[in-house]
C-alpha positions as CSV (number, residue, x, y, z in Angstrom):
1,X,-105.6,-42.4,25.1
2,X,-108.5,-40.0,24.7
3,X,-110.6,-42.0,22.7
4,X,-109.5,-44.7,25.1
5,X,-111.1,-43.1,28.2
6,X,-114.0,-42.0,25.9
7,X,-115.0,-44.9,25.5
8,X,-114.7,-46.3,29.1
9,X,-117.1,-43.0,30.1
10,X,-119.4,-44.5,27.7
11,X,-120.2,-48.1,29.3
12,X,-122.8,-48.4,31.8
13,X,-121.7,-48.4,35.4
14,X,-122.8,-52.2,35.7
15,X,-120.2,-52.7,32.9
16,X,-117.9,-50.9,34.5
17,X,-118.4,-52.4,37.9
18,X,-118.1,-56.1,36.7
19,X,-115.2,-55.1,34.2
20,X,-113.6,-53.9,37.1
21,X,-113.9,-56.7,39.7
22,X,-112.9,-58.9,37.2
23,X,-109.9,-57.3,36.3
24,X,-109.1,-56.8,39.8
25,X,-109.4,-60.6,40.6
26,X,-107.9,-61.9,37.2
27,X,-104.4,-59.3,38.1
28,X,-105.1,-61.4,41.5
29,X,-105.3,-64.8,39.7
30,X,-101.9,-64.3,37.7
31,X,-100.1,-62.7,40.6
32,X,-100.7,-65.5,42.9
33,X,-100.4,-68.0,40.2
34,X,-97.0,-66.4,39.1
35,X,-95.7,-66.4,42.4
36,X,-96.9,-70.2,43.7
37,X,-95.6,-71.2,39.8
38,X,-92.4,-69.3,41.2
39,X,-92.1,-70.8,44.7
40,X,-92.8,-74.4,43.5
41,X,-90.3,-73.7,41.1
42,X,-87.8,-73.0,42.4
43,X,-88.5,-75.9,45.2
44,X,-88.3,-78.1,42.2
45,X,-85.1,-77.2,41.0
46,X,-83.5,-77.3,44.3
47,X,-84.8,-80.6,45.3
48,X,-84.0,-81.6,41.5
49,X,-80.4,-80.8,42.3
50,X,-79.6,-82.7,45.5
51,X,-81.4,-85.9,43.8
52,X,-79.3,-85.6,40.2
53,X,-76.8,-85.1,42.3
54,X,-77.4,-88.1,44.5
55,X,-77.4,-89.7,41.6
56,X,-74.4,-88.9,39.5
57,X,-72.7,-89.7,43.1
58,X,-73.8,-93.2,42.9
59,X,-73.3,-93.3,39.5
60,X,-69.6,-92.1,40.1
61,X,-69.3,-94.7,42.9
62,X,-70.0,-97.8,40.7
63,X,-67.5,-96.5,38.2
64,X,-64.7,-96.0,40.7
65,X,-65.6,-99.4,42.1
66,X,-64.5,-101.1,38.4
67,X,-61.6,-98.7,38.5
68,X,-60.4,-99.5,42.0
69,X,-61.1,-103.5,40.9
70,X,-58.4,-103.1,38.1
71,X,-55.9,-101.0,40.1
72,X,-56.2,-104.0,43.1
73,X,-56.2,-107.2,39.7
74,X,-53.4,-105.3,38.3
75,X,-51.6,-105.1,41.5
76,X,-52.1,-109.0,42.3
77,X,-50.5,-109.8,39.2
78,X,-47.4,-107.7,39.4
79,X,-46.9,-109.0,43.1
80,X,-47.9,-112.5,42.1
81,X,-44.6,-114.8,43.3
82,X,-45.2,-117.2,40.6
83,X,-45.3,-114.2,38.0
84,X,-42.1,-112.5,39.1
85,X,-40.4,-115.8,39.3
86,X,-41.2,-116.6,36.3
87,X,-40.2,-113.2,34.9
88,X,-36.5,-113.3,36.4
89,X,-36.0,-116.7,35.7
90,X,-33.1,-117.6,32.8
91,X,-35.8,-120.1,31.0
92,X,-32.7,-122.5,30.7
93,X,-34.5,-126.0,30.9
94,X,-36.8,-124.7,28.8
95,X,-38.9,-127.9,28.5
96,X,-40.0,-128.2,32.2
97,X,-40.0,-124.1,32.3
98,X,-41.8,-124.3,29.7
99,X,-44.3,-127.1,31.1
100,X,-44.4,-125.2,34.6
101,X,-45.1,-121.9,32.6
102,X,-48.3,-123.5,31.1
103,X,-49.7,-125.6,33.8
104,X,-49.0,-123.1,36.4
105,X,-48.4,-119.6,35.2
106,X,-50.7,-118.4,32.2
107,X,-53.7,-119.8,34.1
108,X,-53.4,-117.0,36.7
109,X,-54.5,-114.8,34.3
110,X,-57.0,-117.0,32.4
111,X,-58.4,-117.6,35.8
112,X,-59.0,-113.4,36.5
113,X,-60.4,-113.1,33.4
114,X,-63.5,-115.8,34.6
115,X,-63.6,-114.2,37.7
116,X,-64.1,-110.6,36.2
117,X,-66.6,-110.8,32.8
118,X,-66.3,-107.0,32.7
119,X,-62.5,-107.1,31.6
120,X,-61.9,-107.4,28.5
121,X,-58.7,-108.4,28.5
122,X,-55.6,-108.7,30.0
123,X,-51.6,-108.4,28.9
124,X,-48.8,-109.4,30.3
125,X,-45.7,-107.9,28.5
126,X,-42.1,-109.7,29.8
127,X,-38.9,-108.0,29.4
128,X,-36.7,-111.3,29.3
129,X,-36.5,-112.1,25.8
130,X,-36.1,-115.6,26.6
131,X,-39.4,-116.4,27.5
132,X,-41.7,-117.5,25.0
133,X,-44.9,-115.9,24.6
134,X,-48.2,-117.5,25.4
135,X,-51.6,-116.4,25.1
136,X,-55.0,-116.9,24.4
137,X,-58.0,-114.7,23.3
138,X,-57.7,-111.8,25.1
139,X,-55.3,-112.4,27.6
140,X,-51.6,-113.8,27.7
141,X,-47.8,-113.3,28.1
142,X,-46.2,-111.0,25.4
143,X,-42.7,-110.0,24.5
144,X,-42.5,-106.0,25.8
145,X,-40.6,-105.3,22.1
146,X,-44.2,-105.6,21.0
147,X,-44.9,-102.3,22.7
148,X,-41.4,-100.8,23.1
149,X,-41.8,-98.2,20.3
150,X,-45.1,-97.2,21.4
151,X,-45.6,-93.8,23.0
152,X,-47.9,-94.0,24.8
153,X,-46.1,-96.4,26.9
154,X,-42.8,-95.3,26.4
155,X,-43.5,-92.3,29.0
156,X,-44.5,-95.1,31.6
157,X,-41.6,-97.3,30.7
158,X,-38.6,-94.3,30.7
159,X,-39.8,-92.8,33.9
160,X,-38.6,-94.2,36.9
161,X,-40.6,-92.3,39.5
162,X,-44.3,-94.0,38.0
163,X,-45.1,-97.1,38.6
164,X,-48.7,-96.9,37.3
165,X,-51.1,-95.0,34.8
166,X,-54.3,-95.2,33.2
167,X,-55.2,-94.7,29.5
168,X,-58.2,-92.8,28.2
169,X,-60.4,-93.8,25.9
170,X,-59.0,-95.4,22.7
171,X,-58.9,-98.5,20.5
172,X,-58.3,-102.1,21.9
173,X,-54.5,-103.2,21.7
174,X,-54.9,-106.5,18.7
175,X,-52.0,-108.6,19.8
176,X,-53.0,-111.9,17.7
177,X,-55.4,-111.2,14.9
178,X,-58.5,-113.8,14.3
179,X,-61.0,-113.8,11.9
180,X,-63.9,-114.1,14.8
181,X,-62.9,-111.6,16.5
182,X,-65.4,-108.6,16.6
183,X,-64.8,-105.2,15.6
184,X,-62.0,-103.2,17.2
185,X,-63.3,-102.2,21.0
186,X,-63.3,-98.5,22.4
187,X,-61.1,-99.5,25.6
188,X,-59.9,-97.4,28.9
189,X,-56.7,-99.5,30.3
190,X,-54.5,-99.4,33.0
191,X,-50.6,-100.4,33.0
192,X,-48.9,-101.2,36.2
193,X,-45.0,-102.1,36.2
194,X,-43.8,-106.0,37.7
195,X,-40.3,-105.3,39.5
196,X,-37.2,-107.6,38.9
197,X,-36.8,-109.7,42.3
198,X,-32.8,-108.9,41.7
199,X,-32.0,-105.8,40.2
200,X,-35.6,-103.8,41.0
201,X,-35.6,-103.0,37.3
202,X,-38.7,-103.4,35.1
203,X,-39.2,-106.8,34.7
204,X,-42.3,-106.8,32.6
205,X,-45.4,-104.4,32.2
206,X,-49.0,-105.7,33.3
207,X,-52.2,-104.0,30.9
208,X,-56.0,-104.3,32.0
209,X,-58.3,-103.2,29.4
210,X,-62.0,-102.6,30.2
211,X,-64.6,-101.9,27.3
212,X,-65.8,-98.1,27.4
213,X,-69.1,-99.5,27.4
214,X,-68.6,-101.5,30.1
215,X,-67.0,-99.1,32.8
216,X,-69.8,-96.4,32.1
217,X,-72.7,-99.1,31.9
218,X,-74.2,-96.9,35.3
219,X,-74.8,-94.1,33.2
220,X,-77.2,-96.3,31.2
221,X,-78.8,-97.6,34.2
222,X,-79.1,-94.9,36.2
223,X,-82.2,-92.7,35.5
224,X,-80.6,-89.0,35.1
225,X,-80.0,-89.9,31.7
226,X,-83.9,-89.8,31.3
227,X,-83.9,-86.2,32.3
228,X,-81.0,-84.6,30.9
229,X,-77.8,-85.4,29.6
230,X,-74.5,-86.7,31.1
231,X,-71.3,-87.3,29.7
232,X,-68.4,-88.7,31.1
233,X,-64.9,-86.5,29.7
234,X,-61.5,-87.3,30.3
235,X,-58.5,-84.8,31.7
236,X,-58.6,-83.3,28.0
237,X,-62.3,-82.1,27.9
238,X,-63.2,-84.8,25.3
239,X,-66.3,-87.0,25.8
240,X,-65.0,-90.4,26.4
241,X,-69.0,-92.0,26.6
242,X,-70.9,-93.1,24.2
243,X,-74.5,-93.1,26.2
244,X,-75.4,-90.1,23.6
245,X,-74.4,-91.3,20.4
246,X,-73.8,-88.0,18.7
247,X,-71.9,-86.0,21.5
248,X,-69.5,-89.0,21.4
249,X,-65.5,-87.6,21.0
250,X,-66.8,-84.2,21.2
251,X,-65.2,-81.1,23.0
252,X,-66.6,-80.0,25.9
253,X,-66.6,-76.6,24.0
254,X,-68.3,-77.7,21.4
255,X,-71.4,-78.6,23.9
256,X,-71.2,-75.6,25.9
257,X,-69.3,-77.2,29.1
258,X,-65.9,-76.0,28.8
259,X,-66.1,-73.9,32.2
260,X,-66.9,-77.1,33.9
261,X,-64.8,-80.1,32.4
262,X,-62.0,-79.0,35.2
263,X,-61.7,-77.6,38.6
264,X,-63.9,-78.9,41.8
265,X,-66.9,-80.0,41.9
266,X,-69.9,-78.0,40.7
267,X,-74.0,-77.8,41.2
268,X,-75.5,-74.9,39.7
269,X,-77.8,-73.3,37.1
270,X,-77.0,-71.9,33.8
271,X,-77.3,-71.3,30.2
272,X,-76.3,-74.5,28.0
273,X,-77.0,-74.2,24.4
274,X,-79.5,-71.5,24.8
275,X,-81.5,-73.5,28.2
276,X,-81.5,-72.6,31.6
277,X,-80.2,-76.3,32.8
278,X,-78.8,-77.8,36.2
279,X,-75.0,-78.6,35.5
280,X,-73.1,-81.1,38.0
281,X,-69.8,-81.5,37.1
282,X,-67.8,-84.5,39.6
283,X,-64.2,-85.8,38.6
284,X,-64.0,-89.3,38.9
285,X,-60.6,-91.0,40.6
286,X,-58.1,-92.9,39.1
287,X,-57.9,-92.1,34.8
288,X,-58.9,-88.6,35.8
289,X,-62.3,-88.3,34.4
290,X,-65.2,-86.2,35.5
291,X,-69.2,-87.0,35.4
292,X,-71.2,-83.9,33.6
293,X,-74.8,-83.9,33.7
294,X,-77.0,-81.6,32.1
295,X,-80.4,-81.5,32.9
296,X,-82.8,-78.7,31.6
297,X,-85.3,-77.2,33.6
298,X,-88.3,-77.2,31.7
299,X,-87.8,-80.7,32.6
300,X,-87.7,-80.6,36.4
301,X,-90.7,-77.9,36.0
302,X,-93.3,-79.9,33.6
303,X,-95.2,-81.3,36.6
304,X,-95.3,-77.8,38.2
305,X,-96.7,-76.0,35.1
306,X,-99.5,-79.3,35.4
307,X,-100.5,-78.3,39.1
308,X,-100.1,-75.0,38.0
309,X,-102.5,-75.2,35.1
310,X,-104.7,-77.0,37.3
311,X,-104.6,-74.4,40.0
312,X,-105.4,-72.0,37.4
313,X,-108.9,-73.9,36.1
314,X,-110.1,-73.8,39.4
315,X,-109.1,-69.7,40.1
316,X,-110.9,-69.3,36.9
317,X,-114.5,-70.9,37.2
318,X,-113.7,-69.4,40.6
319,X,-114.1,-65.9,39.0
320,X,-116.4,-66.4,36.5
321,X,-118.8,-67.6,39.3
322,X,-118.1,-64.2,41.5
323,X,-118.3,-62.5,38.2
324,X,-122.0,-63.7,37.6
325,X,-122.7,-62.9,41.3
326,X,-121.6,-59.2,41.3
327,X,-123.4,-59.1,37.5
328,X,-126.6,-59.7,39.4
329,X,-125.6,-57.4,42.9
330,X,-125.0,-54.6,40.7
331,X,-128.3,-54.7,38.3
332,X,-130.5,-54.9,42.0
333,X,-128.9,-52.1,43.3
334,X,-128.6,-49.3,40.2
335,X,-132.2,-50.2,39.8
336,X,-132.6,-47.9,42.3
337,X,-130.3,-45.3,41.0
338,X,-132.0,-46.2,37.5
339,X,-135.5,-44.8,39.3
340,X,-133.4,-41.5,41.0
341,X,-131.7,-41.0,37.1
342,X,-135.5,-40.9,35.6
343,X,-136.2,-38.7,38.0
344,X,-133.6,-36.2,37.1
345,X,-134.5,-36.3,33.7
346,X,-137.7,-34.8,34.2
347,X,-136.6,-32.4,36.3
348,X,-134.6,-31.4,33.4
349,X,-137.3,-31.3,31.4
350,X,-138.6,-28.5,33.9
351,X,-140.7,-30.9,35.7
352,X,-139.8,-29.7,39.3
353,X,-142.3,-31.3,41.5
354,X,-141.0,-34.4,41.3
355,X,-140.2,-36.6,43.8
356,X,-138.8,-40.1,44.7
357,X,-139.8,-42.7,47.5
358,X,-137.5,-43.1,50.2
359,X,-137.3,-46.6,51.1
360,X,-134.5,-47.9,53.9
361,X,-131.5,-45.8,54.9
362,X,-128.4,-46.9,52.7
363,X,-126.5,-44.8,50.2
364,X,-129.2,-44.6,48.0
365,X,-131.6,-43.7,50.0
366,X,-129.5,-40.7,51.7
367,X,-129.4,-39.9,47.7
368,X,-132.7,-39.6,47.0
369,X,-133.2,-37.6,50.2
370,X,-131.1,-35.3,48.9
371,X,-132.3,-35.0,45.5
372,X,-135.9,-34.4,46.7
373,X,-134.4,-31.4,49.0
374,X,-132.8,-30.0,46.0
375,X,-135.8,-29.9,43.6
376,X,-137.4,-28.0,47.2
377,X,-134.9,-25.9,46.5
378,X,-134.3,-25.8,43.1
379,X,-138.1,-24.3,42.7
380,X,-137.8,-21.4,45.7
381,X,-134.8,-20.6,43.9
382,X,-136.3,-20.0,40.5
383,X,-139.0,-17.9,42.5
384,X,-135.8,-15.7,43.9
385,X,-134.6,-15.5,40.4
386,X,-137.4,-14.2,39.0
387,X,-137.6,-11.4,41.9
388,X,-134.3,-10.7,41.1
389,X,-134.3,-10.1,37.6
390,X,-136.6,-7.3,38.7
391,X,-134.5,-5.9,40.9
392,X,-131.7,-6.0,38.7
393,X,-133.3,-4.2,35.9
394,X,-133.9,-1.0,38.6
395,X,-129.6,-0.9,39.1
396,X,-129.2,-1.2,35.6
397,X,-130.9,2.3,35.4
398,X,-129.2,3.5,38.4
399,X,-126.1,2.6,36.9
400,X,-127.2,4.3,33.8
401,X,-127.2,7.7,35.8
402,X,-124.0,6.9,38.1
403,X,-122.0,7.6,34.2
404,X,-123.0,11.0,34.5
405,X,-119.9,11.5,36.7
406,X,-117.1,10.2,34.6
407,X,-118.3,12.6,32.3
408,X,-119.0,15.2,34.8
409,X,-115.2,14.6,35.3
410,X,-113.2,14.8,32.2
411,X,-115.8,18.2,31.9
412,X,-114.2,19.8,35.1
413,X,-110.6,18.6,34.2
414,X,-111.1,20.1,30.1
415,X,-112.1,23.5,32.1
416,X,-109.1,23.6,34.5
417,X,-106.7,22.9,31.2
418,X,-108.4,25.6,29.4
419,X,-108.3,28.0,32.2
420,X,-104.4,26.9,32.9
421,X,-104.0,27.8,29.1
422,X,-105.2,30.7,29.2
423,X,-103.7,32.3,32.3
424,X,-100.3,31.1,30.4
425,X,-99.4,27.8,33.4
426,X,-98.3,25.3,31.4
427,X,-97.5,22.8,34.0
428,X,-101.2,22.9,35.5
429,X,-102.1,22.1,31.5
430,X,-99.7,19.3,31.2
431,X,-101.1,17.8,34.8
432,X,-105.0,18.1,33.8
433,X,-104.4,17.0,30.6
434,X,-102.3,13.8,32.2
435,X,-104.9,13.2,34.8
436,X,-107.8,13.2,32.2
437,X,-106.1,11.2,30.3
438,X,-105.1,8.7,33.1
439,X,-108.8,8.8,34.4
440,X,-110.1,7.9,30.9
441,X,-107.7,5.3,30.1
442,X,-108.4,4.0,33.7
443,X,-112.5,3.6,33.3
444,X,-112.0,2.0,30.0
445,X,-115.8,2.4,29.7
446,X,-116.0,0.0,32.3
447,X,-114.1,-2.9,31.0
448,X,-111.7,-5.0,33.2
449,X,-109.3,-5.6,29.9
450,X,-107.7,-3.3,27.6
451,X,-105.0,-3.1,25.1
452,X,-101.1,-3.3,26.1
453,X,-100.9,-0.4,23.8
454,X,-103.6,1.6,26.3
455,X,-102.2,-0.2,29.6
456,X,-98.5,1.6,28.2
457,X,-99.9,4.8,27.5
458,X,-101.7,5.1,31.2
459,X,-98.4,4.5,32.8
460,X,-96.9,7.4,31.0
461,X,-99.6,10.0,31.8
462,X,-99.3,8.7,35.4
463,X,-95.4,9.4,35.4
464,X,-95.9,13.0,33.6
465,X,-97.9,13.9,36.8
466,X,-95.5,11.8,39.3
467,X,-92.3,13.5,37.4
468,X,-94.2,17.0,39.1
469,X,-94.3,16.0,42.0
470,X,-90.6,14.5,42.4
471,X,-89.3,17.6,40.5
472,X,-87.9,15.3,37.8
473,X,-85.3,13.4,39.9
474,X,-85.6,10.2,38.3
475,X,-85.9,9.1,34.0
476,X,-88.3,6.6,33.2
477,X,-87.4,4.5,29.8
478,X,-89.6,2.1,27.6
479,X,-88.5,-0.4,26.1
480,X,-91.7,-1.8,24.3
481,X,-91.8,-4.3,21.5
482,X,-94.5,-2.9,18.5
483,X,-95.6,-6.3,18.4
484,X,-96.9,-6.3,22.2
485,X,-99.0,-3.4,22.1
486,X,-101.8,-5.2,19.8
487,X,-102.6,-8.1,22.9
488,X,-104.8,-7.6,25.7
489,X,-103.9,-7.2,29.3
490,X,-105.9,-7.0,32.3
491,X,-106.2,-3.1,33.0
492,X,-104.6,-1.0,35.4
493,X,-102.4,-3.6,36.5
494,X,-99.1,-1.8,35.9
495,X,-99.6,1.5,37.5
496,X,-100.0,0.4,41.1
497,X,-96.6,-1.9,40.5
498,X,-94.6,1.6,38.9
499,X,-95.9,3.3,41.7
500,X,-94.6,1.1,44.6
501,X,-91.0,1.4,42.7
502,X,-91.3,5.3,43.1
503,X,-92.9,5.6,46.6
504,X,-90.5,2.4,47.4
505,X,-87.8,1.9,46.0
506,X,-86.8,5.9,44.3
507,X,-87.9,8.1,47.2
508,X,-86.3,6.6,49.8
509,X,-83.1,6.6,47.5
510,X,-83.0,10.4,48.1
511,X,-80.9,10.3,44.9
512,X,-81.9,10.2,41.1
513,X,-83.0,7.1,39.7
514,X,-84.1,5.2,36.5
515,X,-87.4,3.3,35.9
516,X,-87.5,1.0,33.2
517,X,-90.9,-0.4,31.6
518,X,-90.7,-3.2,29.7
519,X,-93.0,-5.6,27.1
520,X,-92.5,-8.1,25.1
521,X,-94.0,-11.3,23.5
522,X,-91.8,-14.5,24.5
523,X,-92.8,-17.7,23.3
524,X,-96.6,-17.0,22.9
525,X,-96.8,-15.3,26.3
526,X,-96.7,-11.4,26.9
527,X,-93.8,-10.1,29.3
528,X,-94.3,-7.0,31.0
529,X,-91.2,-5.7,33.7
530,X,-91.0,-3.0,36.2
531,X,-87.3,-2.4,36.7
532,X,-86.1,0.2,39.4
533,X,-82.3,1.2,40.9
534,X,-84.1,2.3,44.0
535,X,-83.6,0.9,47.6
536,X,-84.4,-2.3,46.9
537,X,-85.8,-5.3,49.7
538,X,-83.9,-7.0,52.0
539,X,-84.5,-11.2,51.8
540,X,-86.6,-11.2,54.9
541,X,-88.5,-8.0,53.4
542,X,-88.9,-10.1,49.9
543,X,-90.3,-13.1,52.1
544,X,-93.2,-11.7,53.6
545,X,-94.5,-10.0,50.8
546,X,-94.5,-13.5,48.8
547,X,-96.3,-15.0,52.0
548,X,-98.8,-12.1,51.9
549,X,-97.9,-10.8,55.3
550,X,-98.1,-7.2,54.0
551,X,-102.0,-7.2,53.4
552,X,-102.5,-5.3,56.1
553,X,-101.2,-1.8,55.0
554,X,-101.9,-0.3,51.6
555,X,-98.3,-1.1,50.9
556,X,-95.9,-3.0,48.0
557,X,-97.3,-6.2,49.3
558,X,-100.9,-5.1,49.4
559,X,-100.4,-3.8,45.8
560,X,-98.7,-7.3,44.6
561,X,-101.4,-8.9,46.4
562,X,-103.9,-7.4,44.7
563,X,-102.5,-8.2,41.5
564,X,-102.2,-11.5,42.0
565,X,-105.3,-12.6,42.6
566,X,-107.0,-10.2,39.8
567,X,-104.5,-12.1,37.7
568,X,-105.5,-15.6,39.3
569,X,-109.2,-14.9,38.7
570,X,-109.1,-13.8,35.0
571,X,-105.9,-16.1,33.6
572,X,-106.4,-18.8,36.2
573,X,-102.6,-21.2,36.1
574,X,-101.9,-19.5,32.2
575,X,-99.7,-16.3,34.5
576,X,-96.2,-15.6,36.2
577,X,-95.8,-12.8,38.7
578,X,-92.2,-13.0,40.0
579,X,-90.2,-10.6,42.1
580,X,-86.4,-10.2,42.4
581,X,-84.8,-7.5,44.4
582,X,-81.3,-7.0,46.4
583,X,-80.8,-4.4,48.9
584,X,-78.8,-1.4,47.2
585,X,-79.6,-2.9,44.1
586,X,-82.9,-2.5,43.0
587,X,-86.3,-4.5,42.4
588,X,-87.0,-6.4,39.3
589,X,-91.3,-7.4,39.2
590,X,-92.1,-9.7,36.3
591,X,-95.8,-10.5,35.0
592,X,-96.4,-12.6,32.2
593,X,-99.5,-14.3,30.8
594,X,-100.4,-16.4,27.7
595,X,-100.4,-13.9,24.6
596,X,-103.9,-12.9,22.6
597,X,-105.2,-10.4,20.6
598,X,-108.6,-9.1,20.9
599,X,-111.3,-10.3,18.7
């Protein structure tokens, strides 16, 4: 990422201003491309479904219209008069029955047949043994022992409350074998029963078979099979159509569809084989099939992705065109700035009398007005500089002399100890020594950093004179890590906070108390705490001296305040000064600042 930005700091700011725009406008481009892409889309898909739909509807019609034909033929026949006559008749003048039977009876069906090409045949089986059997190619009058120990019409025959059913798909029924006869037809057919005029027992059984082929010719017309897929599958989930060759007799599992090959009708999206597709499922009335389509998206989208693509040209030479424009925009205005950044470089080759034209009063110009003002400037300050310099070399001197009294000091505060010595006072020669040694520690030869080791040992002679002056009633502990005492601390910054926990927190305790000093190295960063059992802050107390409202007494909050910002100034965000306290309790003040050692 460094290198990254690196190198983006490193183009020109033409380059970075045409870089830009065109980025700008090409996220532009593929946002509104994706979402027109999206929006006609989805229109797409949506009008794609009503129309398949529409389709597969009229598709489903001209199916049911064949399937309604054979239900109405088949029910002609069984309530034909001369049919059932013939049926319940005893055949016994069988030459003129017989006669009657050809002339009159079989044509009924050969005459059907020529009326309706698309059946492909039709059989009529008699129960009456006594009647001959007579038929022709694909139609005629058979005995019903020629069927009677089939299955699948057994369940037709044996149940009294049916009176009709259709068949599925399956191979034509070969009653007479001839050797022109073509290979052995994939048929759907429907059985209806002929009634006995005396008893209202089965007289006879009437079949109408219709060639697969035949019944779901729509499909092959209708143009939804250029788009997609559709299968016609019967009550079991097999496909029963052989539009698409190799998904003929499959499962509907087997192609994905099994959700949809039963229930209501359906018109949604989803995944089929891996592709988003449109399904449409319809049952179909009568031998309870149902109409699948499939039809793929990608499909119903192809002309959208053309506009699409063409949309896209256009946005493009679009761009490159305002790309070229702000390309020329930008070079005529930073020539200017190009003019202002030559002039800068002699000025930092210490050529400050230069100045640039001013022409009109745009951005630029306001620029160059205020770069001519700041070489003005720029030179009566180097003349101030120079007059300072002097003047700075006189306090230097000055300040030479002002370290007279520091010395002057530890002089007077060596004579008071040696007096106190020798008048036999040992507590004025524990104080002098303490404050001479607190006074050194504290100058530090005037540097503002010092060790934690020296920072610790100030503290202490500050407590050996405090511990006088509160005749001893409170301990102070140390708990200091070796370690600690070789970093560097900003000086003097512990004193003031050990001092507000005894003028604080201890003396208002009016009881003896404990201060704990602590330091430490956690985690790269030195810890120093002031612990005291004194009074402690109430939470209102604690607010306002982390708001700062305190600054105006020489108080804890002055003190922290204080602290704070000479911490701020020389560790900038690298510091922690946190307070804790609970009334009765104590106060707990925490500074902490990245760890380092001196060089």
């Amino acid at each position: 990422m460094a290198g990254l930005v690196r190198f983006y700091q490193s183009w020109s700011v033409t380059s970075k201003f045409v870089i830009i725009f065109v980025s700008i406008l090409f996220v532009s481009l593929l946002l509104t491309g994706y979402t027109l892409y999206r929006q006609a889309a989805e229109s797409a898909i949506d009008q794609a479904q009503t129309i398949m739909e529409q389709n597969l509807q009229q598709t489903r019609t001209s199916i049911e219209e064949k399937v309604k034909m054979m239900e109405n033929i088949s029910q002609i026949i069984a309530f034909d008069s001369r049919i059932q006559t013939l049926l319940d008749s005893d055949f016994i003048n069988e030459s003129f029955q017989l006669q009657d039977y050809r002339d009159n009876v079989a044509p009924i069906i050969d005459n059907i047949m020529r009326q309706n090409p698309y059946i492909h045949s039709i059989h009529v089986y008699m129960s009456n043994p006594q009647i001959p059997e007579l038929y022709g190619g694909y139609d005629g009058f058979f005995s019903i022992s020629r069927i009677a120990d089939d299955g699948n019409y057994r369940s037709l025959l044996d149940d009294n409350s049916i009176k009709s059913a259709w068949r599925s798909v399956h191979k034509e029924k070969l009653l007479l074998v001839r050797p022109d006869v073509s290979p052995v037809a994939d048929v759907l057919s429907f059985n209806r029963k002929i009634y006995s005029f005396h008893d209202f027992g089965i007289a006879g059984l009437v079949e109408i078979e219709i060639m697969e082929s035949e019944l779901f010719k729509p499909l092959k017309d209708s143009v939804s099979g250029t788009v997609g897929n559709v299968y016609i599958m019967d009550e079991s989930g097999k496909v029963v159509s052989d539009t698409i060759a190799e998904a003929y007799g499959a499962r509907a599992e087997q192609l994905g569809l099994g959700e949809w090959s039963s229930g209501g009708p359906v018109n949604l999206l989803a995944e089929v084989g891996g592709t988003r597709s449109i399904v449409i499922s319809i049952p179909l009335e009568g031998p309870q099939l149902r109409i699948i389509g499939v039809f793929p998206v990608s499909h119903v989208v192809e002309k959208v992705q053309d506009s699409l693509y063409t949309t896209l040209f256009v946005l493009a030479a679009a761009l490159l065109l305002m790309s070229l424009l702000v390309y020329f925009v930008t070079v005529k205005l930073l020539s200017r700035m190009k003019q202002l950044l030559k002039a800068m470089k002699q000025v930092r080759e210490d050529s400050l009398g230069v100045s640039v034209p001013v022409t009109g009063n745009d951005e630029f110009s306001q620029m160059t007005r205020s770069f001519n003002h700041m070489t003005r400037r720029i030179h009566d300050l180097v003349e101030r500089v120079y007059k300072s310099e002097l003047l700075e070399r006189e306090a230097e001197v000055k300040a030479l002399e002002s370290q007279i009294n520091p010395h002057f000091l530890y002089n007077t505060l060596a004579t008071i100890s040696w007096v106190a010595r020798k008048a036999n006072a040992p507590d004025v020669t524990r104080i002098s020594d303490s404050l001479a040694k607190f006074y050194r520690l504290v100058l530090n030869k005037g540097s503002s950093e010092t060790l934690v080791a020296g920072e610790l040992e100030m503290v202490k002679a500050y407590l050996v004179i405090q511990k006088f002056r509160f005749e001893e009633r409170f301990d102070a502990v140390f708990e200091v890590d070796d370690e600690v005492k070789e970093f560097v601390t900003l000086k003097n910054i512990l004193q003031p906070l050990v001092e507000n926990a005894l003028v604080h927190g201890i003396e208002p305790k009016r009881s003896h108390g404990t201060i704990i000093i602590k330091a430490g190295v956690e985690d790269g960063w030195v810890v120093l705490r002031i612990i005291d059992d004194g009074v402690g802050m109430t939470a209102q107390r604690l607010a306002d001296i982390r708001e700062a409202k305190s600054l105006e007494s020489a108080g804890s909050g002055y003190a922290l305040a204080n602290i704070t910002s000479r911490l701020r100034s020389h560790y900038g965000e690298e510091h922690r000064l946190e307070l804790f306290s609970r009334p009765g309790i104590g106060t707990v003040i925490t500074i902490s600042f990245k760890a380092r050692r001196l060089l």
